[in-house]
C-alpha positions as CSV (number, residue, x, y, z in Angstrom):
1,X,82.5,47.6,80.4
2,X,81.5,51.0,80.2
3,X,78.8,52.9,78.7
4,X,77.9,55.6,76.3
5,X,77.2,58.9,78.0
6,X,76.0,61.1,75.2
7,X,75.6,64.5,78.1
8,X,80.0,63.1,78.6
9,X,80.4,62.8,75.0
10,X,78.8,66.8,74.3
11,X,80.4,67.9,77.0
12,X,84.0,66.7,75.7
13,X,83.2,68.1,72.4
14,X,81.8,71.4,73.8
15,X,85.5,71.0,75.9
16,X,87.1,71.2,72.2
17,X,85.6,73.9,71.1
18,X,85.8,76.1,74.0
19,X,90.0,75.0,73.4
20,X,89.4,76.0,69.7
21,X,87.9,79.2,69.8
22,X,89.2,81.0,72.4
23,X,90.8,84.0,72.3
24,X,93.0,83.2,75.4
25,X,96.6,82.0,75.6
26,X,96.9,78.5,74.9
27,X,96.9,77.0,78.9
28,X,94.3,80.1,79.5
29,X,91.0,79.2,80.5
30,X,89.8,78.9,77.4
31,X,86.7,81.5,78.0
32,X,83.8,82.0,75.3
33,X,81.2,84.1,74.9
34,X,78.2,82.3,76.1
35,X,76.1,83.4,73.3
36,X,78.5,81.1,71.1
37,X,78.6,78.2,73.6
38,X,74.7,78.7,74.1
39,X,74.5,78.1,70.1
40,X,76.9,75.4,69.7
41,X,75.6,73.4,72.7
42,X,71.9,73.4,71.6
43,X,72.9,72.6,68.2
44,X,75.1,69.4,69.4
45,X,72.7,68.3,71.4
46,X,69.9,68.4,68.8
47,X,71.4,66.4,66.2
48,X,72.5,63.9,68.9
49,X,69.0,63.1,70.0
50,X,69.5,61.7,73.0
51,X,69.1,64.9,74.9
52,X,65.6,66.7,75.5
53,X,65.1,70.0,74.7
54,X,64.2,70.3,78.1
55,X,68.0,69.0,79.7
56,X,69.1,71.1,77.3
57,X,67.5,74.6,78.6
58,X,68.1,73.6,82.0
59,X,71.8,73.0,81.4
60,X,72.0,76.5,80.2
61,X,70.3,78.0,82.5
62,X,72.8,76.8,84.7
63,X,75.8,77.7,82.7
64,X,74.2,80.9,81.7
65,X,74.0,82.1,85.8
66,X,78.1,81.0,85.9
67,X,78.4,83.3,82.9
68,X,77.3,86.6,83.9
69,X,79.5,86.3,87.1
70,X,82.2,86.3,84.4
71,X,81.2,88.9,81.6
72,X,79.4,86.6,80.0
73,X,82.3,84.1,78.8
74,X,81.8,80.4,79.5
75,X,85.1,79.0,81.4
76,X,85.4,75.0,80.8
77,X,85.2,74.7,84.8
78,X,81.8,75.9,84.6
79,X,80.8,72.3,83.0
């Protein structure tokens, strides 16, 4: 039996997106700016309820610091 992980559940769907809306090569690392991840993130994860605001900053916090080592794009291994 396995259980619902809504933080697994964002983070496949942030996965999808990062796919959708990248402007690299398709088997690229599908980079976005993290000003767009940022947005859709905090956006998935308030409608989903189930994380706090407070997960939520911390998480990109963390994904933020992996950013700027990058130019600011979000790579999918940085989740």
């Amino acid at each position: 039996v396995s259980c619902w992980n809504p933080l697994q559940s964002l983070l496949s769907s942030m996965k999808q997106a990062c796919q959708i809306l990248t402007r690299d090569q398709e088997g690229g690392a599908a980079r976005i700016p993290f000003e767009t991840f940022s947005f859709l993130y905090s956006y998935l994860a308030s409608i989903d309820g189930e994380i706090s605001e407070t997960e939520t900053e911390a998480f990109l916090e963390g994904i933020k610091e992996q950013a700027e080592k990058h130019y600011g794009m979000v790579l999918i291994r940085h989740f």
